[in-house]
PyMOL CGO cylinders between C-alpha atoms (Angstrom):
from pymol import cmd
from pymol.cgo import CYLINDER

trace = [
    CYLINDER, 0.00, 0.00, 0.00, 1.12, 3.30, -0.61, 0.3, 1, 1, 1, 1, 1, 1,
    CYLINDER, 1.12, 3.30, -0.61, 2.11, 5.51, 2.16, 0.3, 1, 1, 1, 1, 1, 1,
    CYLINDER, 2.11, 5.51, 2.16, -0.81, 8.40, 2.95, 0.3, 1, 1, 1, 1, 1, 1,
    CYLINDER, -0.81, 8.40, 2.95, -2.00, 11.27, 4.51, 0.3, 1, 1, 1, 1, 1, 1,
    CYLINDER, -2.00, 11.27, 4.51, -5.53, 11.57, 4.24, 0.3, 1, 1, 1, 1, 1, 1,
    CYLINDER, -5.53, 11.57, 4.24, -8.41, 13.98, 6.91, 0.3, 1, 1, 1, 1, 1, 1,
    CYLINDER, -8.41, 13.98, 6.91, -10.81, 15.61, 7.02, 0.3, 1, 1, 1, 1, 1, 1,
    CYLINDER, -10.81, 15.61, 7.02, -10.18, 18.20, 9.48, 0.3, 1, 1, 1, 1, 1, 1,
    CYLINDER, -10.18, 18.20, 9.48, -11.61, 21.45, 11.39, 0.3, 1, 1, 1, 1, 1, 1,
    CYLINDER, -11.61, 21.45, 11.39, -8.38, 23.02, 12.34, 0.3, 1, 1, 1, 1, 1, 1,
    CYLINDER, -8.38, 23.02, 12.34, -5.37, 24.56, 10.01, 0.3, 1, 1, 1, 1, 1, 1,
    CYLINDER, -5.37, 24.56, 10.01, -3.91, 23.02, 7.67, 0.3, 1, 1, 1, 1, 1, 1,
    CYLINDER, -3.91, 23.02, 7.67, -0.15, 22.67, 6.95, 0.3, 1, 1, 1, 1, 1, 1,
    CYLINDER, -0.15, 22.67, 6.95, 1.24, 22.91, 3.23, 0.3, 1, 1, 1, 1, 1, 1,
    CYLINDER, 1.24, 22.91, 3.23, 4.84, 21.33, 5.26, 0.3, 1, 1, 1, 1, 1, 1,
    CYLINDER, 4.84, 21.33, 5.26, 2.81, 18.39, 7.15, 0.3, 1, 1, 1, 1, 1, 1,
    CYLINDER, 2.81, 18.39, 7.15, 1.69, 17.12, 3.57, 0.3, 1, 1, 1, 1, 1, 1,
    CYLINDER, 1.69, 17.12, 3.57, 5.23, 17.76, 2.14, 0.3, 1, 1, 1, 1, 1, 1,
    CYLINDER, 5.23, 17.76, 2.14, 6.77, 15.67, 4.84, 0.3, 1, 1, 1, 1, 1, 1,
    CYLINDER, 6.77, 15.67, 4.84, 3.68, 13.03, 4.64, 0.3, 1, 1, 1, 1, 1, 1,
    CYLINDER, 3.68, 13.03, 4.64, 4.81, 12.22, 1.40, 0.3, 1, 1, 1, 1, 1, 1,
    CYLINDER, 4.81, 12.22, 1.40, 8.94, 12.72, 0.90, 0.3, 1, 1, 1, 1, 1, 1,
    CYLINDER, 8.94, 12.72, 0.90, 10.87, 9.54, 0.52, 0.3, 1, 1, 1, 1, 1, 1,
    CYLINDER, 10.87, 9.54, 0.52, 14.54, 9.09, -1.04, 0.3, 1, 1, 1, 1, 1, 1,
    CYLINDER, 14.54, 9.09, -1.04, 12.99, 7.23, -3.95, 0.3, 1, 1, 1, 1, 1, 1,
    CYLINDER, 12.99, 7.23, -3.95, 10.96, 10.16, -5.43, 0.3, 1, 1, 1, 1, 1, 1,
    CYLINDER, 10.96, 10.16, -5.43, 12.46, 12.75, -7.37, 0.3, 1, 1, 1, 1, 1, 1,
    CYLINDER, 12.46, 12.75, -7.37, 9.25, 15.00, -7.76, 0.3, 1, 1, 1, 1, 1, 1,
    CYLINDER, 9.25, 15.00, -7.76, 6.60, 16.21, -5.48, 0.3, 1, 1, 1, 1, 1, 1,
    CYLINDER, 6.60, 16.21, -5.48, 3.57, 18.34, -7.15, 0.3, 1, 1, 1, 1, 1, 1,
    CYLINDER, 3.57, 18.34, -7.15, 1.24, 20.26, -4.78, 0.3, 1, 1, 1, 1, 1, 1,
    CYLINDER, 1.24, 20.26, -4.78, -1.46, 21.84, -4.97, 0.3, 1, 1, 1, 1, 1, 1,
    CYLINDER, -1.46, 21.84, -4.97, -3.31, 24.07, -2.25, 0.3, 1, 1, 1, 1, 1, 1,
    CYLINDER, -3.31, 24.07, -2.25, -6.82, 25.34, -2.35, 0.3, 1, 1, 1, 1, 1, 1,
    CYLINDER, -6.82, 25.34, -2.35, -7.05, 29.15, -0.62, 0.3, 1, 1, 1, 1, 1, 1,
    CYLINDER, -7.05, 29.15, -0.62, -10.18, 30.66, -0.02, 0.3, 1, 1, 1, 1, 1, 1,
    CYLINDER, -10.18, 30.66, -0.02, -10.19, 33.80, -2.07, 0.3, 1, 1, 1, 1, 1, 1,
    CYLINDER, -10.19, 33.80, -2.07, -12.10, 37.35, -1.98, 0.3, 1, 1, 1, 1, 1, 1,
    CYLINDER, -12.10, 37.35, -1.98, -14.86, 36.94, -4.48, 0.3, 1, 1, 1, 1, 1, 1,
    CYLINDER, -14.86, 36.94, -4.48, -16.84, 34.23, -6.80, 0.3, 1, 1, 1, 1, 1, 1,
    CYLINDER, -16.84, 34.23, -6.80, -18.88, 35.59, -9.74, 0.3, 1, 1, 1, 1, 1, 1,
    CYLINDER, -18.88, 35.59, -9.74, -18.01, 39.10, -9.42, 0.3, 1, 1, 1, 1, 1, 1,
    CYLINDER, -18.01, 39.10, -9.42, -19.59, 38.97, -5.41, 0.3, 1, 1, 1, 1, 1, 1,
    CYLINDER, -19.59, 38.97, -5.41, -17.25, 39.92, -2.84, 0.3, 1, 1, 1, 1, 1, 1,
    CYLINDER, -17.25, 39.92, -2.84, -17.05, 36.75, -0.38, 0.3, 1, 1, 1, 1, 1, 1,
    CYLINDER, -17.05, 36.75, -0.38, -16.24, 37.37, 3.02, 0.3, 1, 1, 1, 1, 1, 1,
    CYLINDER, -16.24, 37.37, 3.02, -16.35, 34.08, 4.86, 0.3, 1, 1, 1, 1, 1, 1,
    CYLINDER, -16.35, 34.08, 4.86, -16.61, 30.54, 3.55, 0.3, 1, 1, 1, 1, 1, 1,
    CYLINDER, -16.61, 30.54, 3.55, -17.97, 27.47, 6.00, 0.3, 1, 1, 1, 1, 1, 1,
    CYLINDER, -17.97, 27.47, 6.00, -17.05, 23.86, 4.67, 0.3, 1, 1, 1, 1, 1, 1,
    CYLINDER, -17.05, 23.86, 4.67, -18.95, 20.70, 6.07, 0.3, 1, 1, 1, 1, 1, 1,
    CYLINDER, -18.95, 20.70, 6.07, -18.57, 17.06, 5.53, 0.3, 1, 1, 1, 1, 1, 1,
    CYLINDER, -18.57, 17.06, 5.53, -20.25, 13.93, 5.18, 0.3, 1, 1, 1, 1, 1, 1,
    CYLINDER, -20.25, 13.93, 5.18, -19.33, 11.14, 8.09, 0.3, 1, 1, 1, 1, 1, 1,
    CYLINDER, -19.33, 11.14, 8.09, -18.36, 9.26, 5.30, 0.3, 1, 1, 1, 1, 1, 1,
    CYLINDER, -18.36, 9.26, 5.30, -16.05, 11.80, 3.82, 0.3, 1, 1, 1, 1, 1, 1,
    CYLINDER, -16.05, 11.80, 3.82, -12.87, 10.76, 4.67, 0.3, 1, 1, 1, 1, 1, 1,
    CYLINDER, -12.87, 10.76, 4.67, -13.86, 6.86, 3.63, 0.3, 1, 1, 1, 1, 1, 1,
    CYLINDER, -13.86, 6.86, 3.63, -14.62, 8.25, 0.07, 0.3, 1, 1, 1, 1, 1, 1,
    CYLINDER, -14.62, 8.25, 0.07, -11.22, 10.27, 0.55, 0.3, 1, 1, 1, 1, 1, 1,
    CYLINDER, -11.22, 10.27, 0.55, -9.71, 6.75, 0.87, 0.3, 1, 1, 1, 1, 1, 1,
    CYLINDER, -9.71, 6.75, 0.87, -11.06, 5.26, -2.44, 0.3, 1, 1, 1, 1, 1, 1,
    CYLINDER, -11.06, 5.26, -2.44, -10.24, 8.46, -4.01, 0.3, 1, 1, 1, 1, 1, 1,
    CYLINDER, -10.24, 8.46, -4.01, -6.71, 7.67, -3.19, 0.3, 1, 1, 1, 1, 1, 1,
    CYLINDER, -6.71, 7.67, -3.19, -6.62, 3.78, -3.92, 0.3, 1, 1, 1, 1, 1, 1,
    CYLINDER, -6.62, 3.78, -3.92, -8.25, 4.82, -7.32, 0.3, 1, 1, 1, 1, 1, 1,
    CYLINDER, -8.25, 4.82, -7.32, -5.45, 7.80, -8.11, 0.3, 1, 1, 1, 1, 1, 1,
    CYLINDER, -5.45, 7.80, -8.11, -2.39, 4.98, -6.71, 0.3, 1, 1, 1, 1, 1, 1,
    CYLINDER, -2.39, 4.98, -6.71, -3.98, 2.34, -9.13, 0.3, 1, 1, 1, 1, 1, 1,
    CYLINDER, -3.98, 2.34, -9.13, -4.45, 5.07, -11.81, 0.3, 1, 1, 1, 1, 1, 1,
    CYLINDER, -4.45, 5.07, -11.81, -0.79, 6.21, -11.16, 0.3, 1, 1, 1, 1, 1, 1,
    CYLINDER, -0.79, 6.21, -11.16, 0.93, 3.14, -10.18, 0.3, 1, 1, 1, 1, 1, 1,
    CYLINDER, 0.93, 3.14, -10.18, 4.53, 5.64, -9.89, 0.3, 1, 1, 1, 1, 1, 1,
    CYLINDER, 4.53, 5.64, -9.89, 2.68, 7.57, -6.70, 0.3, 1, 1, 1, 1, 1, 1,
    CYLINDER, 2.68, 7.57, -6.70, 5.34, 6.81, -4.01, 0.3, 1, 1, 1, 1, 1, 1,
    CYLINDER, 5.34, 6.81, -4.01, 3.36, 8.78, -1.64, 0.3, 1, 1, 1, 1, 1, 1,
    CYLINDER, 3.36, 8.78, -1.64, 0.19, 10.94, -1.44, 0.3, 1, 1, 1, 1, 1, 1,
    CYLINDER, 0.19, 10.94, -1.44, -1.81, 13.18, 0.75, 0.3, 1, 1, 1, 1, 1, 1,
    CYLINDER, -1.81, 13.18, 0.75, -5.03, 14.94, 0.67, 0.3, 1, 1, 1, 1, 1, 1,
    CYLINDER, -5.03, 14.94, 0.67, -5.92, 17.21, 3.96, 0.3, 1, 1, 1, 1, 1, 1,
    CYLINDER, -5.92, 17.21, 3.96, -9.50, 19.06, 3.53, 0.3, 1, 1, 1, 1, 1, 1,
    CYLINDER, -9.50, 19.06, 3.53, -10.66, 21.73, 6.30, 0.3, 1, 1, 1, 1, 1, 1,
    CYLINDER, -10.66, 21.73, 6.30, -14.33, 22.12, 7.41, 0.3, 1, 1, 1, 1, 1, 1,
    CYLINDER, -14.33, 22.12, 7.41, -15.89, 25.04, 9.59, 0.3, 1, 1, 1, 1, 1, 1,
    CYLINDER, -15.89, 25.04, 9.59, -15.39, 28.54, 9.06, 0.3, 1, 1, 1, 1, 1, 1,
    CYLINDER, -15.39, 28.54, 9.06, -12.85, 29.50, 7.07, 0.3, 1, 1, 1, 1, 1, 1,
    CYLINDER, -12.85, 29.50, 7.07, -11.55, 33.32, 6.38, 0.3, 1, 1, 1, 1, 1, 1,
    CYLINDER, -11.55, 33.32, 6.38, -10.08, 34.77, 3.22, 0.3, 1, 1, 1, 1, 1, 1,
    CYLINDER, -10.08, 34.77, 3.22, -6.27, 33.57, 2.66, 0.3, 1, 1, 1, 1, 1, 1,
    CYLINDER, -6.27, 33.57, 2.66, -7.29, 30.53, 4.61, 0.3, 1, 1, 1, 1, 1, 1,
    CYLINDER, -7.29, 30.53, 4.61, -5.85, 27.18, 3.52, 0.3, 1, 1, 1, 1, 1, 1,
    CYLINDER, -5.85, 27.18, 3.52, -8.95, 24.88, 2.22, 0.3, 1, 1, 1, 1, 1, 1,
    CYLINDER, -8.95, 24.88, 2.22, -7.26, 21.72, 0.95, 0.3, 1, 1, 1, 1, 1, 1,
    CYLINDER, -7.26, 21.72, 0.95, -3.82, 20.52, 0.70, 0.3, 1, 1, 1, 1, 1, 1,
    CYLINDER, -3.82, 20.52, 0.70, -2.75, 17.56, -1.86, 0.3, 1, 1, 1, 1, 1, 1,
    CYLINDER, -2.75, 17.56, -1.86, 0.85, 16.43, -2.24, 0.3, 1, 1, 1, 1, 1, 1,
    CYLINDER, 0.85, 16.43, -2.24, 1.93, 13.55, -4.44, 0.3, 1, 1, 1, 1, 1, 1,
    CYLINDER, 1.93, 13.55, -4.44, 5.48, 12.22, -4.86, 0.3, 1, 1, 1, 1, 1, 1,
    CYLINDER, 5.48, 12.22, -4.86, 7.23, 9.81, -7.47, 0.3, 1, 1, 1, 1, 1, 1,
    CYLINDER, 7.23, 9.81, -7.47, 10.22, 9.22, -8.85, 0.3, 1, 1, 1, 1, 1, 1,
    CYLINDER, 10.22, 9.22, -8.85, 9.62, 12.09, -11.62, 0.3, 1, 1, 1, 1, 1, 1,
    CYLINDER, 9.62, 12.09, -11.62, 8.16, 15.51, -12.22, 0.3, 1, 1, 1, 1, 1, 1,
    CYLINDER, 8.16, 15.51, -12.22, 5.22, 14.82, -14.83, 0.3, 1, 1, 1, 1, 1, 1,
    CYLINDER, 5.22, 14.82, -14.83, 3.81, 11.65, -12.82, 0.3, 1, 1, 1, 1, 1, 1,
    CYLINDER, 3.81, 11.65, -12.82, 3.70, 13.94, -9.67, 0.3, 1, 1, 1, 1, 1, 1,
    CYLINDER, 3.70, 13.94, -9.67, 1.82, 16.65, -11.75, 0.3, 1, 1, 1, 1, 1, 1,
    CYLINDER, 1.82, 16.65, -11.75, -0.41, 13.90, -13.35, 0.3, 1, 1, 1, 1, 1, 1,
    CYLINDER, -0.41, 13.90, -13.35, -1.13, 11.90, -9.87, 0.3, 1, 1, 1, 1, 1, 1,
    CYLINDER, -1.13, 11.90, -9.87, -1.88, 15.50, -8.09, 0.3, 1, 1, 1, 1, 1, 1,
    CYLINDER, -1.88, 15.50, -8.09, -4.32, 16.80, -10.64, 0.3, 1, 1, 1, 1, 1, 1,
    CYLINDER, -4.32, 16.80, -10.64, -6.49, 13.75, -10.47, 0.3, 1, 1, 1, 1, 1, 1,
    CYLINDER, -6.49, 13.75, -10.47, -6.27, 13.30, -6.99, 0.3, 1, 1, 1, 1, 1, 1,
    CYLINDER, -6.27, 13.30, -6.99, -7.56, 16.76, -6.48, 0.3, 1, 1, 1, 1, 1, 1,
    CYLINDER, -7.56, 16.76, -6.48, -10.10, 16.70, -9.23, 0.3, 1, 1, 1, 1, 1, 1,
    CYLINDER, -10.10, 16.70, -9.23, -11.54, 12.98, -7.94, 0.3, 1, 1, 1, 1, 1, 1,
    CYLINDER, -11.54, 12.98, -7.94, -11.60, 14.50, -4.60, 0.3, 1, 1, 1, 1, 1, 1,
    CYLINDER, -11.60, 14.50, -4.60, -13.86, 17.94, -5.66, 0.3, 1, 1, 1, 1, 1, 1,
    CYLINDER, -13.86, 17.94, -5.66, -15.86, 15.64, -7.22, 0.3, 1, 1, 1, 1, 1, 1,
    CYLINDER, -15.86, 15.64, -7.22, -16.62, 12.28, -5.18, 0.3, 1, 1, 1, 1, 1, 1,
    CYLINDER, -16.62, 12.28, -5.18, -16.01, 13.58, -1.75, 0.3, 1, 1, 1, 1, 1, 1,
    CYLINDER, -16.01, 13.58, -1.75, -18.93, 14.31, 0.41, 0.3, 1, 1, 1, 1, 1, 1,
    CYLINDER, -18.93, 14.31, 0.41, -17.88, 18.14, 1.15, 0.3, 1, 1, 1, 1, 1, 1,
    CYLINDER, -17.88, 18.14, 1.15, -19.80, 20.92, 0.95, 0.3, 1, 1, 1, 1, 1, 1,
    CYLINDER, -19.80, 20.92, 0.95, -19.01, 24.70, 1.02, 0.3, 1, 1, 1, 1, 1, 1,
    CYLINDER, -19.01, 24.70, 1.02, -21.46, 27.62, 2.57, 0.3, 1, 1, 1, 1, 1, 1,
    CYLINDER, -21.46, 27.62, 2.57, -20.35, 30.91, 0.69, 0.3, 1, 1, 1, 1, 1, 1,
    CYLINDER, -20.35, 30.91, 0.69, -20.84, 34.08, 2.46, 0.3, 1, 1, 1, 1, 1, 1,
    CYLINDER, -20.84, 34.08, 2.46, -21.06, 37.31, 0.51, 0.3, 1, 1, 1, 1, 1, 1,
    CYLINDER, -21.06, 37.31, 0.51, -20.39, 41.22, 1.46, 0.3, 1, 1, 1, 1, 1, 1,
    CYLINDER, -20.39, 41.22, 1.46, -23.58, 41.77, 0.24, 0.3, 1, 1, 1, 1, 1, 1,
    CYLINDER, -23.58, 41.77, 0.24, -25.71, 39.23, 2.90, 0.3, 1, 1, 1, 1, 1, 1,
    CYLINDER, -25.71, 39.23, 2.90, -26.46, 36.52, 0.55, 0.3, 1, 1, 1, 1, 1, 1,
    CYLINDER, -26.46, 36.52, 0.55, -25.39, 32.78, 1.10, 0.3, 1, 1, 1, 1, 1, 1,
    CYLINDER, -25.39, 32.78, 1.10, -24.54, 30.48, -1.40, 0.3, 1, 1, 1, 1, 1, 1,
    CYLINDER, -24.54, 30.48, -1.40, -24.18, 26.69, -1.02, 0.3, 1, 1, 1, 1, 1, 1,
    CYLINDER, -24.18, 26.69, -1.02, -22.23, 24.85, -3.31, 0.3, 1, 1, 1, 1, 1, 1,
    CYLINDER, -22.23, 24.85, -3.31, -22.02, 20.85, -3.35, 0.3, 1, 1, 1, 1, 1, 1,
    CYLINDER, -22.02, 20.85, -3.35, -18.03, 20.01, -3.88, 0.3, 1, 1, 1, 1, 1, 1,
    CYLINDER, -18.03, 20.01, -3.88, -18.95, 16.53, -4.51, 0.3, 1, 1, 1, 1, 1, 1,
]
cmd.load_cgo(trace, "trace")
């Protein structure tokens, strides 16, 4: 089995812990990419953004990864860390890391592990706009 990181969790998250989670001598490459809640969505100023999960979130998380390790059979390591509760502007939302022996099957194994997870994870996101409305949007 592949080592992992994987949670679903309500308090910061750590772009180093997932680096660490997944560096090992044998891989050359690690891709990353971090999800940061930003100021606005359709031209609406957003001022807070509350994530929530499923109970079964973090067991879809897991088939998420064995399909992405079976998909990517180079993945040395991987690790997927998403945040729920209320999250601020510039806060991190989601962390994915990926390492294997080489550059392009890092960037290939971290784009579908973060695109599998936005779209079978149980995860949903309350947006909060400037002007009072509310928004929720199903990320799975």
């Amino acid at each position: 089995m592949t080592d992992r990181l994987l949670d679903v969790r309500s308090t910061s998250l750590s772009v180093d812990e997932c680096v660490a989670a997944v560096r090992r001598p044998s891989a050359g490459g690690i891709a990353l990419f971090v999800g940061v809640v930003r100021d606005s969505d359709h031209d609406r100023a957003v001022v807070e953004l509350e994530y929530s999960a499923h109970p079964d979130a973090i067991a879809v998380l897991e088939a998420v990864a064995d399909q992405v390790t079976r998909s990517h059979p180079a993945v040395v390591a991987l690790a997927a860390v998403h945040r729920v509760g209320l999250l601020a502007v510039g806060d991190l939302a989601v962390v994915v890391a990926v390492s294997c022996p080489h550059r392009a099957e890092a960037f290939a194994a971290a784009r579908d592990l973060i695109e599998a997870l936005k779209a079978q994870v149980p995860i949903w996101k309350r947006q909060l706009f400037a002007d009072g409305g509310v928004e929720w949007v199903n990320c799975a």
